[in-house]
N, CA and C atoms of all chains as a GROMACS GRO file, in nm:
protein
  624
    1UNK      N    1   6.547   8.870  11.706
    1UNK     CA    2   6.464   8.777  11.785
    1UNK      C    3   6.540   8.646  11.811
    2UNK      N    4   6.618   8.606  11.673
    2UNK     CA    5   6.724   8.515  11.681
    2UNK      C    6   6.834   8.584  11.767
    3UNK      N    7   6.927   8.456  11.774
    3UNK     CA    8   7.050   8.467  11.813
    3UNK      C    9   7.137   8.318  11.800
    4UNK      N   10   7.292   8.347  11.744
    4UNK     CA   11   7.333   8.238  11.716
    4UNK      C   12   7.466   8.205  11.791
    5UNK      N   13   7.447   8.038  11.907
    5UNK     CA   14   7.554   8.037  11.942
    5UNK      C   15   7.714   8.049  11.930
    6UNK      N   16   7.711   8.028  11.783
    6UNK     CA   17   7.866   8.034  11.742
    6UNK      C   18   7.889   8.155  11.711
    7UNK      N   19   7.808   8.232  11.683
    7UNK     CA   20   7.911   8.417  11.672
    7UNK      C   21   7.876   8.506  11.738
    8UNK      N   22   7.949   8.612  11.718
    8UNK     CA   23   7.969   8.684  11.830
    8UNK      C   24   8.069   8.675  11.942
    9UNK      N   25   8.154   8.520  11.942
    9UNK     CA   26   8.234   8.484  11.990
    9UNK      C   27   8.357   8.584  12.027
   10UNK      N   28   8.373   8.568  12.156
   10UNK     CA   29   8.450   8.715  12.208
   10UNK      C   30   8.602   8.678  12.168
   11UNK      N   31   8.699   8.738  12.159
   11UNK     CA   32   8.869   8.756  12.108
   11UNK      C   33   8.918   8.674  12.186
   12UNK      N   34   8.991   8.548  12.135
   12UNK     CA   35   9.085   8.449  12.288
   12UNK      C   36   9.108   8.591  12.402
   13UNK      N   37   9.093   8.561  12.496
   13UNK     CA   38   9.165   8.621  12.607
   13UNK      C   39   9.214   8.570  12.713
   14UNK      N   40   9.260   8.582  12.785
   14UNK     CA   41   9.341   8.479  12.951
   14UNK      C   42   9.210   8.407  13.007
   15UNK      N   43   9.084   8.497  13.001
   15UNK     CA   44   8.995   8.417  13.067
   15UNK      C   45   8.884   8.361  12.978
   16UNK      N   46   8.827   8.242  13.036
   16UNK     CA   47   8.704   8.195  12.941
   16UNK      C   48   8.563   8.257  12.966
   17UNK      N   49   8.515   8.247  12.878
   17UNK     CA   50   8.377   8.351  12.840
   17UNK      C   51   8.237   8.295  12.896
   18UNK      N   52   8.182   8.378  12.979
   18UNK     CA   53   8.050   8.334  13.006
   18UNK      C   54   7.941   8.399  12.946
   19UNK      N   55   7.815   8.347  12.928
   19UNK     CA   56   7.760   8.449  12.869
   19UNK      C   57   7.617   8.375  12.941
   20UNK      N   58   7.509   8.441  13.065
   20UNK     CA   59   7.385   8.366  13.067
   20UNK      C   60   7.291   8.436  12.872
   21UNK      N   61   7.233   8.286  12.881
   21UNK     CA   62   7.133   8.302  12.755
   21UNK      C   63   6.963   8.346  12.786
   22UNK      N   64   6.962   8.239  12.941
   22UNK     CA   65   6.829   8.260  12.925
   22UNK      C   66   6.844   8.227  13.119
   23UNK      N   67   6.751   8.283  13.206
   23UNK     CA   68   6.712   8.205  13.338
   23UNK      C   69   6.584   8.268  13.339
   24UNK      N   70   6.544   8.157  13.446
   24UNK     CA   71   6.404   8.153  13.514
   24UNK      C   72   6.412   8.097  13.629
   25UNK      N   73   6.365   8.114  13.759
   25UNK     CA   74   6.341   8.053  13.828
   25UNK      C   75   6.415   7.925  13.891
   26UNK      N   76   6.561   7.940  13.909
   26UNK     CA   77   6.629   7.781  13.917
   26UNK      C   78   6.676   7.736  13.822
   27UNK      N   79   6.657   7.835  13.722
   27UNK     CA   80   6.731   7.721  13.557
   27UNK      C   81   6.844   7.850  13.499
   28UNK      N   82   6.928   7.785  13.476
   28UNK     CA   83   7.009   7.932  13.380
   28UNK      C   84   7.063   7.894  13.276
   29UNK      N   85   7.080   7.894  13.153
   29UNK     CA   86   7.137   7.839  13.027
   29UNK      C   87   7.209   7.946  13.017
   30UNK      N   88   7.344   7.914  12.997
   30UNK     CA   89   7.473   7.986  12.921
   30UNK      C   90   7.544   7.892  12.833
   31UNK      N   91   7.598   8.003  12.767
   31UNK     CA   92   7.707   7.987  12.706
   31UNK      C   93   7.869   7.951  12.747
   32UNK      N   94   7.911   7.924  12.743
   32UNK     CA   95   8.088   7.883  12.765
   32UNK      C   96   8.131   7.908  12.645
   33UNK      N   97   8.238   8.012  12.622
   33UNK     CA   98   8.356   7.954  12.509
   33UNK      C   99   8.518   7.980  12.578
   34UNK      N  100   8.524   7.857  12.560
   34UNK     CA  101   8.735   7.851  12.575
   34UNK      C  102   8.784   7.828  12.473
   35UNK      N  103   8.942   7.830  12.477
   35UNK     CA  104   9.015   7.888  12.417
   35UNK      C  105   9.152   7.826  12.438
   36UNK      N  106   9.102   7.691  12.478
   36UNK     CA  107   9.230   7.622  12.557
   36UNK      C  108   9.268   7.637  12.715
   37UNK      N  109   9.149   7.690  12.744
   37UNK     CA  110   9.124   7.728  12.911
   37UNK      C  111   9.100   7.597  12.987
   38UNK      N  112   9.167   7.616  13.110
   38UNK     CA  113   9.143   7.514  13.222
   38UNK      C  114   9.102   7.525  13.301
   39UNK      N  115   9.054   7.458  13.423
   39UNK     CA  116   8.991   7.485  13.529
   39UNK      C  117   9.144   7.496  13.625
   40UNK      N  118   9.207   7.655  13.695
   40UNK     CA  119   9.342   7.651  13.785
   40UNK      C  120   9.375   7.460  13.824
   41UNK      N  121   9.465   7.460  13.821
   41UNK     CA  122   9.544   7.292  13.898
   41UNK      C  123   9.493   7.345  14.051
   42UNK      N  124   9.424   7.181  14.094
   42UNK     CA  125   9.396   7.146  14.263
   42UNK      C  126   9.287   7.224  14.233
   43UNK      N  127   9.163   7.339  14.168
   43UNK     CA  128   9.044   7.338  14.198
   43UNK      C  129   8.948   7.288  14.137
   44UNK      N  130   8.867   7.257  14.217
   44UNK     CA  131   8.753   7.178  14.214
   44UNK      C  132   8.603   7.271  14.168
   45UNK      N  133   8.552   7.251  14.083
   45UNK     CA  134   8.377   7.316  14.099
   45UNK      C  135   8.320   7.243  14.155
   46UNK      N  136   8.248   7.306  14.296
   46UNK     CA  137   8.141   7.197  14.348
   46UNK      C  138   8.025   7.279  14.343
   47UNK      N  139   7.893   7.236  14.241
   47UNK     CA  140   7.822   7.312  14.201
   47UNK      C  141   7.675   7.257  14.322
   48UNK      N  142   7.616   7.355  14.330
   48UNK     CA  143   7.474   7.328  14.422
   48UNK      C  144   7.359   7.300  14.344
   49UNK      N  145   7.410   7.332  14.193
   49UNK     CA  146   7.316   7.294  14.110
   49UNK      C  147   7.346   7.158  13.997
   50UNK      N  148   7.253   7.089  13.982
   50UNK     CA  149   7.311   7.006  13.836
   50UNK      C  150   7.348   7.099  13.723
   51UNK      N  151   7.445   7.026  13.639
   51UNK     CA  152   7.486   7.117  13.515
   51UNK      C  153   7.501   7.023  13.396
   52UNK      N  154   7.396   7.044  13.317
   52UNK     CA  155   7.384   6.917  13.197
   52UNK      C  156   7.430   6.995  13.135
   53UNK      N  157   7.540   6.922  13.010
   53UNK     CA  158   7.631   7.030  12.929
   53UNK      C  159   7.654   6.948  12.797
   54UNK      N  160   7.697   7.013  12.705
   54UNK     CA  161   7.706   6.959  12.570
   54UNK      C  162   7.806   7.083  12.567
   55UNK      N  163   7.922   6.953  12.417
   55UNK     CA  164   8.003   7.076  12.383
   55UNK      C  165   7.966   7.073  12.200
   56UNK      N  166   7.932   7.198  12.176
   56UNK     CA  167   7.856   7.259  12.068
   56UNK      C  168   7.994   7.235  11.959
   57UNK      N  169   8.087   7.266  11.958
   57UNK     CA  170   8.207   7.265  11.884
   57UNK      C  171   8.375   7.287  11.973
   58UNK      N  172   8.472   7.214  11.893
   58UNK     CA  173   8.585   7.207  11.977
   58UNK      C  174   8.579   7.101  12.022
   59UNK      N  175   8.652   7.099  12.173
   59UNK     CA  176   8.647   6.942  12.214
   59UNK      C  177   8.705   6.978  12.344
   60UNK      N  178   8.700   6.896  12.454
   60UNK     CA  179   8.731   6.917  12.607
   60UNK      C  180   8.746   6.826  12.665
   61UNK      N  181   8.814   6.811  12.786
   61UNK     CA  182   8.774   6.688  12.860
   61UNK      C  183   8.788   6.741  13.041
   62UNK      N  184   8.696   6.681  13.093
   62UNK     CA  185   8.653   6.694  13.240
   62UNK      C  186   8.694   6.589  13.308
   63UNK      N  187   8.766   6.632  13.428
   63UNK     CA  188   8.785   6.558  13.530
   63UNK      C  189   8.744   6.519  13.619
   64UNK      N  190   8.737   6.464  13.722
   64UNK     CA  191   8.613   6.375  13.858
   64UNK      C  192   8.713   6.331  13.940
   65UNK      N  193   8.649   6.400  14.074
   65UNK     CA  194   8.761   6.353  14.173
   65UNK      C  195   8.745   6.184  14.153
   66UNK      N  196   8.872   6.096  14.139
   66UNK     CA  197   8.855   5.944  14.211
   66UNK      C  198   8.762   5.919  14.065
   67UNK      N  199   8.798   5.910  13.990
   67UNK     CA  200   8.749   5.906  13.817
   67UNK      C  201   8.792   5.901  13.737
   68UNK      N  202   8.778   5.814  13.621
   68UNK     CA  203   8.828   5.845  13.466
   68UNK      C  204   8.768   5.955  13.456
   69UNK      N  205   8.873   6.016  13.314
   69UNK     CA  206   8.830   6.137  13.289
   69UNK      C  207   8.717   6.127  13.176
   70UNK      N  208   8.634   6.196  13.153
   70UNK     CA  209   8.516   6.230  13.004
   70UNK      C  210   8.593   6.331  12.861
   71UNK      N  211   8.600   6.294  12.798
   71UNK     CA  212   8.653   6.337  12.706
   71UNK      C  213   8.510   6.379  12.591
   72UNK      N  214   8.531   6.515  12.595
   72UNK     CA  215   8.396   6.571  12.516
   72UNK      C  216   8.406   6.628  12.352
   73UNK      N  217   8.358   6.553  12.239
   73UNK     CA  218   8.391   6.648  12.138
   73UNK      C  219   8.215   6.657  12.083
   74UNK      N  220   8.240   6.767  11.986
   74UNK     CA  221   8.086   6.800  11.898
   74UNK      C  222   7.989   6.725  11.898
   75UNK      N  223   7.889   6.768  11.972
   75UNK     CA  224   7.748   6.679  11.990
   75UNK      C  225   7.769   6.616  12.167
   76UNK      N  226   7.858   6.594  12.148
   76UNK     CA  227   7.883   6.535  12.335
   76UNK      C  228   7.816   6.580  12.437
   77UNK      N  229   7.731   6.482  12.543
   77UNK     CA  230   7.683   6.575  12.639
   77UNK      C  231   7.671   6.426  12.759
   78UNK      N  232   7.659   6.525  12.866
   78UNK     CA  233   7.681   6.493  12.983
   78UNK      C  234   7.636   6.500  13.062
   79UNK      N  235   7.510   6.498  13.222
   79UNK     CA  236   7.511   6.571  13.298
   79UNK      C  237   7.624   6.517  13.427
   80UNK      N  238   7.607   6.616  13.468
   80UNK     CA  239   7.725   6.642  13.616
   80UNK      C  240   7.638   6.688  13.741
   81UNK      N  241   7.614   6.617  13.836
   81UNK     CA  242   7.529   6.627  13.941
   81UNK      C  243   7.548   6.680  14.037
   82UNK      N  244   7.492   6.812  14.071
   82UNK     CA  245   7.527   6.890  14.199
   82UNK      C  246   7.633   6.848  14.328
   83UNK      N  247   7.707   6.911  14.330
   83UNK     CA  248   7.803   6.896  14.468
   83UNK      C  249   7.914   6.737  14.362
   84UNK      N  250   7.882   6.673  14.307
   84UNK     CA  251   8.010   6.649  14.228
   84UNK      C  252   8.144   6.667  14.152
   85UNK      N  253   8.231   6.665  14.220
   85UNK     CA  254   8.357   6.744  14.195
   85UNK      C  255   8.406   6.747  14.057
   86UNK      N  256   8.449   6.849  14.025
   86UNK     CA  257   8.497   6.858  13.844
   86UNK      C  258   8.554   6.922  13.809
   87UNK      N  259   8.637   6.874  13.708
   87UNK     CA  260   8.722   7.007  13.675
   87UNK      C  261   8.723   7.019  13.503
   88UNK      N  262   8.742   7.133  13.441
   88UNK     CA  263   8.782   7.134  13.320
   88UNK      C  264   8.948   7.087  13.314
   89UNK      N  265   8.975   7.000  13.207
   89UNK     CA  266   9.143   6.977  13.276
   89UNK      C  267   9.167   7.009  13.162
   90UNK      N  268   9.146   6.994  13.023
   90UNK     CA  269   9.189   7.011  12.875
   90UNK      C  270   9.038   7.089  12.798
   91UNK      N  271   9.123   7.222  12.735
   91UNK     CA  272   9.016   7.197  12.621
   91UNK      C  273   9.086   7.214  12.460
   92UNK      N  274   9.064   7.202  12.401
   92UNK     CA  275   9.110   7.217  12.245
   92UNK      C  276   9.236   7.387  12.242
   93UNK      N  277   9.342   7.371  12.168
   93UNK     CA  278   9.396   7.481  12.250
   93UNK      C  279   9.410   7.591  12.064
   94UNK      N  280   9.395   7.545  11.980
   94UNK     CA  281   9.427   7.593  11.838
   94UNK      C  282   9.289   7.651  11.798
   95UNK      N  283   9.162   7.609  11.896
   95UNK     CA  284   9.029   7.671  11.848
   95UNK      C  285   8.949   7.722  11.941
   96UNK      N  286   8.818   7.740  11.929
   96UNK     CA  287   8.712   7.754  12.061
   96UNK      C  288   8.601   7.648  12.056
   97UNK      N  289   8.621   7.659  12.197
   97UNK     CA  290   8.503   7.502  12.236
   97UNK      C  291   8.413   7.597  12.277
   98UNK      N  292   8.306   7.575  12.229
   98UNK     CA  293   8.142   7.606  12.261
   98UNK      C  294   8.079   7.495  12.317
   99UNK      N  295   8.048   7.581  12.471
   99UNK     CA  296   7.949   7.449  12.550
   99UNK      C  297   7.844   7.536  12.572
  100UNK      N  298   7.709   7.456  12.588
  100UNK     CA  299   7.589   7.510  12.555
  100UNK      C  300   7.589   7.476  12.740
  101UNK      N  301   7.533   7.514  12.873
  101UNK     CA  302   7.537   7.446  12.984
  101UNK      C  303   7.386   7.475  13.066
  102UNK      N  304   7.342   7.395  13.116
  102UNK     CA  305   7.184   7.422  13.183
  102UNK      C  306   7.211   7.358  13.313
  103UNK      N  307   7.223   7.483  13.399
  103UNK     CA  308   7.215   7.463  13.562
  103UNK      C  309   7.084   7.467  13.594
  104UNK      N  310   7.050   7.409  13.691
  104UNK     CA  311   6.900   7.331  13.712
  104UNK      C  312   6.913   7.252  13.814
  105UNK      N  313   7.862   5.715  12.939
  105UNK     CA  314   7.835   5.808  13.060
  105UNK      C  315   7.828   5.954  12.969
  106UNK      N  316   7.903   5.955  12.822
  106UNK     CA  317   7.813   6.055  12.770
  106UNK      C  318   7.743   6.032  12.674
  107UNK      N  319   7.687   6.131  12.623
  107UNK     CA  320   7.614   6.078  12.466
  107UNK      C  321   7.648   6.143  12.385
  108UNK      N  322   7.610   6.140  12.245
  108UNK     CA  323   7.581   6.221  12.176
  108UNK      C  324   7.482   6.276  12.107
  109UNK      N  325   7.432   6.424  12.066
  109UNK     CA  326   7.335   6.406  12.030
  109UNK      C  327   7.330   6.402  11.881
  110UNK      N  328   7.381   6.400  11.829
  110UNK     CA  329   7.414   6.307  11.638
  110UNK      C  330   7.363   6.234  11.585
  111UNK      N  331   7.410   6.148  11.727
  111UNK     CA  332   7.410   5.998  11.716
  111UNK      C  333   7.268   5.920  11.726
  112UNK      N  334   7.265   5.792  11.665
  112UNK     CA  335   7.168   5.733  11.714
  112UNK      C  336   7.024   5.822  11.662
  113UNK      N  337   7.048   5.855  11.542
  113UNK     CA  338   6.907   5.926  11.552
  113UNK      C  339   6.815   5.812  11.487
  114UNK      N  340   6.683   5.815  11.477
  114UNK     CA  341   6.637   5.707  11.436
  114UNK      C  342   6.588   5.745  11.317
  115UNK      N  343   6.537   5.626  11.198
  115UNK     CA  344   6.525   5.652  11.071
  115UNK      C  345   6.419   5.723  11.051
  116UNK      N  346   6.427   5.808  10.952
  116UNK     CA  347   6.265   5.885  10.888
  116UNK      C  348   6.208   5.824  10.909
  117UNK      N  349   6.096   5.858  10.984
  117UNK     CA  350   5.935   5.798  10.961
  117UNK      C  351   5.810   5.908  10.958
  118UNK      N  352   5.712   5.910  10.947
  118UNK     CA  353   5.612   5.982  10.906
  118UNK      C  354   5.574   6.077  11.080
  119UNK      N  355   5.691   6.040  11.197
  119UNK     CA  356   5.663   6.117  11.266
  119UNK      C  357   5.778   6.187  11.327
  120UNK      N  358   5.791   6.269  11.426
  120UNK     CA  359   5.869   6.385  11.442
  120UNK      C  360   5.906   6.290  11.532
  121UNK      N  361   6.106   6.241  11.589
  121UNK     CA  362   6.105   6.236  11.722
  121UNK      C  363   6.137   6.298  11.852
  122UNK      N  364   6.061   6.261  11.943
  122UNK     CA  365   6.106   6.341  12.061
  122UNK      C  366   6.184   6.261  12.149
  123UNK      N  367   6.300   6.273  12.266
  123UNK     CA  368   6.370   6.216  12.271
  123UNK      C  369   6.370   6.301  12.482
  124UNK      N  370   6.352   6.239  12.544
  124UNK     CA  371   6.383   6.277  12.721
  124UNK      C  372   6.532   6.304  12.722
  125UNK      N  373   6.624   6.386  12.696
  125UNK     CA  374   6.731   6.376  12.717
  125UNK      C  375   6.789   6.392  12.910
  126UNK      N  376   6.725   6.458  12.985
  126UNK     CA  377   6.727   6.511  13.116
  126UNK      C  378   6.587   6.570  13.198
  127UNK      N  379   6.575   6.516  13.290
  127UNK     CA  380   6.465   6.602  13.368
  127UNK      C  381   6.466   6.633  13.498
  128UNK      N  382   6.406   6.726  13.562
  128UNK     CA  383   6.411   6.733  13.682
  128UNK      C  384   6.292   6.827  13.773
  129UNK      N  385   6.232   6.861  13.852
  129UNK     CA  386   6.142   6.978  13.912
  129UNK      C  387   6.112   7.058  13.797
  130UNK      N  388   6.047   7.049  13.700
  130UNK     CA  389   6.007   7.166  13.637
  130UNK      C  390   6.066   7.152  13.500
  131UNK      N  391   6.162   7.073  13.493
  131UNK     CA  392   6.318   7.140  13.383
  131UNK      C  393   6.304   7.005  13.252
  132UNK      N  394   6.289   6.992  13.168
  132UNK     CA  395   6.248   6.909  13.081
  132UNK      C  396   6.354   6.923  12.958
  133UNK      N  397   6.479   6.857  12.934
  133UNK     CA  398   6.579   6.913  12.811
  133UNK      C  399   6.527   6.728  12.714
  134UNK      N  400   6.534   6.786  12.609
  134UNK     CA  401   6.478   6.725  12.514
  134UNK      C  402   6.545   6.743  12.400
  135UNK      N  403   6.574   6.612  12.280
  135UNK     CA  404   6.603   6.617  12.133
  135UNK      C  405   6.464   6.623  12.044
  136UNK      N  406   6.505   6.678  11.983
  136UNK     CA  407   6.395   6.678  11.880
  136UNK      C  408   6.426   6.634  11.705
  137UNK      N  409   6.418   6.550  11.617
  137UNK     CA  410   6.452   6.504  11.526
  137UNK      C  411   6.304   6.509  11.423
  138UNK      N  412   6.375   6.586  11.330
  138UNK     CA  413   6.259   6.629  11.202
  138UNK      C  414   6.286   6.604  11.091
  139UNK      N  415   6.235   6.533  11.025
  139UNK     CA  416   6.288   6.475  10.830
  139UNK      C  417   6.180   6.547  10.764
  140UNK      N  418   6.164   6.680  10.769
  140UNK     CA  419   6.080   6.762  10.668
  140UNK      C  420   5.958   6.771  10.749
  141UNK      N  421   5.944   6.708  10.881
  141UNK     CA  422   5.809   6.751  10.962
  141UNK      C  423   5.767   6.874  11.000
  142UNK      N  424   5.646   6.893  11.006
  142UNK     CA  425   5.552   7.056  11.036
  142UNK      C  426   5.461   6.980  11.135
  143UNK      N  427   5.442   7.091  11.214
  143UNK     CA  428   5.306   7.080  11.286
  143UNK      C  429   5.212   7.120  11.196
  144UNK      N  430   5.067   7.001  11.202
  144UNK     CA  431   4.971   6.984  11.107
  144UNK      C  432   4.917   7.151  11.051
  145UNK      N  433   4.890   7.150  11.000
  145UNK     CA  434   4.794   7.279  10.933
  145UNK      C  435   4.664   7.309  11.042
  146UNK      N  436   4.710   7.473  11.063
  146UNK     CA  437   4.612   7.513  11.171
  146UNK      C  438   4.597   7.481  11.286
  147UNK      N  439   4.705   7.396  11.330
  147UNK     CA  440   4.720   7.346  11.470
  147UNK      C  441   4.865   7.428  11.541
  148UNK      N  442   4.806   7.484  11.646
  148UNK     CA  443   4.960   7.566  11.715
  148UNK      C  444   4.914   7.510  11.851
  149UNK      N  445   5.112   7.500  11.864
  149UNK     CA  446   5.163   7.475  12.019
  149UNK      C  447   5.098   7.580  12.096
  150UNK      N  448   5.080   7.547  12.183
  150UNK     CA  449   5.049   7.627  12.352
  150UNK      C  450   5.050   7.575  12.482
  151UNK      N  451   5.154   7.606  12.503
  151UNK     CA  452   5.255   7.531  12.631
  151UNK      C  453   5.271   7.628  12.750
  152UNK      N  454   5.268   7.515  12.862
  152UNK     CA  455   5.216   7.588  12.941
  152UNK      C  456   5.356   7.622  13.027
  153UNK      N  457   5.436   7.607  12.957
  153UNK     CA  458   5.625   7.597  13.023
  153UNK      C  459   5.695   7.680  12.928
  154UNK      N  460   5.772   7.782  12.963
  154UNK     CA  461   5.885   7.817  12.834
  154UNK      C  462   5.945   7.732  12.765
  155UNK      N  463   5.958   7.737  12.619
  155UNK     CA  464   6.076   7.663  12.604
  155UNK      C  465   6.188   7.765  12.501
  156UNK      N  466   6.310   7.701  12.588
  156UNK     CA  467   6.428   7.776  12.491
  156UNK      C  468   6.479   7.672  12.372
  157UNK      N  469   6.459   7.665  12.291
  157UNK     CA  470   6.533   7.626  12.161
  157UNK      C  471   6.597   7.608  12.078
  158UNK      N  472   6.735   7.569  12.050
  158UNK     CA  473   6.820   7.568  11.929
  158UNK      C  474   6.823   7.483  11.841
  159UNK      N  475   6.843   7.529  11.754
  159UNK     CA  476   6.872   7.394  11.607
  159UNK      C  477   6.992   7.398  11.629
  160UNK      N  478   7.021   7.239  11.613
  160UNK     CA  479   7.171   7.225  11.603
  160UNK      C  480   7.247   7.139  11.474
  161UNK      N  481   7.155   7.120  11.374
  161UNK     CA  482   7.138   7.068  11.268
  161UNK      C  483   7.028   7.111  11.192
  162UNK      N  484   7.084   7.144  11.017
  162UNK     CA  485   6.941   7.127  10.959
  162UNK      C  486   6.892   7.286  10.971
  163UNK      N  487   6.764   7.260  10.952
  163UNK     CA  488   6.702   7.401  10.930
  163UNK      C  489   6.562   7.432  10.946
  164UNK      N  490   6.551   7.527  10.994
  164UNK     CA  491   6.338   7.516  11.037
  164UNK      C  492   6.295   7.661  11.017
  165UNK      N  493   6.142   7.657  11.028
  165UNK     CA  494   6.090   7.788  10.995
  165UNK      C  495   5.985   7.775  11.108
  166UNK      N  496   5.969   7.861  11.253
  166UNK     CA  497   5.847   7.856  11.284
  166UNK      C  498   5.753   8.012  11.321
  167UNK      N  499   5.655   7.932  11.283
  167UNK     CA  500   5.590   8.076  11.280
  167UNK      C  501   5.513   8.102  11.403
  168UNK      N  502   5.478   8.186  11.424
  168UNK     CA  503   5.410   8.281  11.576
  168UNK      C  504   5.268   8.304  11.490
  169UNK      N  505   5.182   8.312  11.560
  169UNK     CA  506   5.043   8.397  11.529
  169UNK      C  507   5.039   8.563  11.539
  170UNK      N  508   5.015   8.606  11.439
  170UNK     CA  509   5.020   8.710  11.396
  170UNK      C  510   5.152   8.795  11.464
  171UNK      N  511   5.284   8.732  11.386
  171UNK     CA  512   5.372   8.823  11.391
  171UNK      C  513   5.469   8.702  11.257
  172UNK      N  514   5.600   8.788  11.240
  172UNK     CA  515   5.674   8.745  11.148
  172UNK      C  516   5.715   8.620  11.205
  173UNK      N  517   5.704   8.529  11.067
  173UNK     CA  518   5.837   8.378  11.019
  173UNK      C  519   5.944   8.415  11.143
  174UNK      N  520   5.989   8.301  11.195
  174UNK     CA  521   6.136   8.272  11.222
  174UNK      C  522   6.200   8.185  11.195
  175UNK      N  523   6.334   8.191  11.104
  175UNK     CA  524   6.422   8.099  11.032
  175UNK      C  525   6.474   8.054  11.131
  176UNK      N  526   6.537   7.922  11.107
  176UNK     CA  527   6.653   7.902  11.237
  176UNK      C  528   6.730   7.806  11.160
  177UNK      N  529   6.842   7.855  11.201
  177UNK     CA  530   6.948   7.750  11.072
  177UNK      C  531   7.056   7.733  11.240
  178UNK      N  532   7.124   7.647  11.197
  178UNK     CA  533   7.245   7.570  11.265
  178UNK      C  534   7.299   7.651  11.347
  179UNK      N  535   7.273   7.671  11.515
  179UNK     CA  536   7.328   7.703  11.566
  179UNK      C  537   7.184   7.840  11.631
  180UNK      N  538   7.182   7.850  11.541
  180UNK     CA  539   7.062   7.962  11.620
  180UNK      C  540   6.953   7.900  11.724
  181UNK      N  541   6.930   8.039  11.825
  181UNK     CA  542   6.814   7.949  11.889
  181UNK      C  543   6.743   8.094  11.935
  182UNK      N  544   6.613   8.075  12.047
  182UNK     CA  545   6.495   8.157  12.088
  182UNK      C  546   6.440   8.119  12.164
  183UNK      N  547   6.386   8.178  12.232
  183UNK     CA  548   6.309   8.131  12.352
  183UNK      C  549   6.145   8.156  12.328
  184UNK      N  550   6.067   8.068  12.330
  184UNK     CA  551   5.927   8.086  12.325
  184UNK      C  552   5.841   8.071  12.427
  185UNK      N  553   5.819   8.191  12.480
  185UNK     CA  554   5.737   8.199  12.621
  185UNK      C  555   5.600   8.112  12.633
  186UNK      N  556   5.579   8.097  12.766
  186UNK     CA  557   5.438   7.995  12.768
  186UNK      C  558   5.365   8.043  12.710
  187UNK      N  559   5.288   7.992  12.693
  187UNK     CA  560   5.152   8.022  12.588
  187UNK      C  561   5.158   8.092  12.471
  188UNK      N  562   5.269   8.156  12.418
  188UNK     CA  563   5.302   8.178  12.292
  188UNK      C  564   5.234   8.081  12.156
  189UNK      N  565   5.135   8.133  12.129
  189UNK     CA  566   5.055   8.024  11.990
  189UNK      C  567   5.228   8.021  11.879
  190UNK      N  568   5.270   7.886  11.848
  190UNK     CA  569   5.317   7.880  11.783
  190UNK      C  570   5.337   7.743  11.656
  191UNK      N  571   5.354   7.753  11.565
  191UNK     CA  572   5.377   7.604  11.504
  191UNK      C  573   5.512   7.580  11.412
  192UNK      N  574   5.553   7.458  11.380
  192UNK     CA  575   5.678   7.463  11.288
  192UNK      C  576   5.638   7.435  11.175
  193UNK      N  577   5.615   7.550  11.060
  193UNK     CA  578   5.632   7.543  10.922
  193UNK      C  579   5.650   7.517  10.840
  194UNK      N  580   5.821   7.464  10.881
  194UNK     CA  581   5.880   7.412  10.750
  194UNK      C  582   6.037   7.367  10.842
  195UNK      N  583   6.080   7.224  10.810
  195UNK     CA  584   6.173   7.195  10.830
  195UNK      C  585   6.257   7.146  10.696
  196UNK      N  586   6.388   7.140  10.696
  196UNK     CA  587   6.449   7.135  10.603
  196UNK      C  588   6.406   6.931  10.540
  197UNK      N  589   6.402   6.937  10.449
  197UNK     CA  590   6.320   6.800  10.389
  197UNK      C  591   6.400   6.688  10.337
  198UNK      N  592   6.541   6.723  10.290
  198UNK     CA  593   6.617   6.611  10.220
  198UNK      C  594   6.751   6.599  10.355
  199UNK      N  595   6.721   6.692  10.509
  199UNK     CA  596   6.794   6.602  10.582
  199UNK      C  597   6.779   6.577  10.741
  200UNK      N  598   6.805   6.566  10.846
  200UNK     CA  599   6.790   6.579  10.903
  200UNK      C  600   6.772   6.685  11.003
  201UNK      N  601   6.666   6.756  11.128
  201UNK     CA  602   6.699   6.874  11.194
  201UNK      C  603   6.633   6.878  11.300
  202UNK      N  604   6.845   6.877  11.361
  202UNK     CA  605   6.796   6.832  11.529
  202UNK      C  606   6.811   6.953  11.590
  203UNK      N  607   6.679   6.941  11.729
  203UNK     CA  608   6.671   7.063  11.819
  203UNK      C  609   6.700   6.982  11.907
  204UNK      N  610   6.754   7.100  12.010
  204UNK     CA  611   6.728   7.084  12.142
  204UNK      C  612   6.685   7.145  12.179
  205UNK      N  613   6.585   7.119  12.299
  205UNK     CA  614   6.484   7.212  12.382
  205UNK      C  615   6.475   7.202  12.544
  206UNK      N  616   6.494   7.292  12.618
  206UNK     CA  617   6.454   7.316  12.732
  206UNK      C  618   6.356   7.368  12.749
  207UNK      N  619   6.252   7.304  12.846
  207UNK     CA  620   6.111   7.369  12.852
  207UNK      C  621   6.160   7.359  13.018
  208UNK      N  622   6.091   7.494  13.064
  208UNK     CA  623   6.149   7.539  13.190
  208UNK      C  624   6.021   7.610  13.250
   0.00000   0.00000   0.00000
């Protein structure tokens, strides 16, 4: 009936891990885990949705077009507002960053 | 421009806090901070919104009407559908235990 974000955690691989937890109607909660994953150099996420995010463990930091960057560790959270440009540019590269994320 | 959610919690007092972390059309993400708090005796939630749930600190017990206890220790979470009769039991007492909640 439970379920626990930190295990179950899939094997480093080339790509980072999605996992939806829960949607309804306009809302989707997933999971993220990287692995020292980046968002490719020169792309941008431009999301249609807001994406309020926390990083659960590990540590990251996000980029903004024409921006300091956010630097995210344990407990950290953020939202990021639809059609605002972003990138993952760093995440922790010796562990896995768990971000908890709610598009909405 | 971020927060944390750790941080800043406010001192024990004789009530549970709740905390607006984000909102929007429908979408309600929230902290929740418990120093050994229960919902009163014989009184259950019934909400008229899902909410999905994790502990991210700490430790809780909530129970459903007529079905089994659910533990939730660090990192675990569940989703409790609308109107689900439910109440919190037992939170861990000598420390702090923070949720977060999306009611959707």
């Amino acid at each position: 009936m439970t379920k626990n974000i930190f295990e179950n955690s899939p094997k480093p691989t080339d790509k980072e891990f999605f996992e939806e937890l829960f949607s309804k109607e306009g809302v989707k909660i997933e999971r993220i885990v990287s692995y020292g994953h980046t968002t490719p150099e020169l792309e941008w996420y431009d999301q249609r949705r807001d994406e309020w995010v926390i990083v659960l463990k590990g540590e990251a930091v996000i980029s903004f077009l024409n921006e300091d960057d956010v630097r995210l560790q344990a407990g950290d959270y953020i939202n990021i507002p639809a059609h605002k440009k972003h990138r993952v540019s760093w995440t922790k590269p010796e562990e896995e960053t768990v971000w908890l994320a709610v598009h909405c």
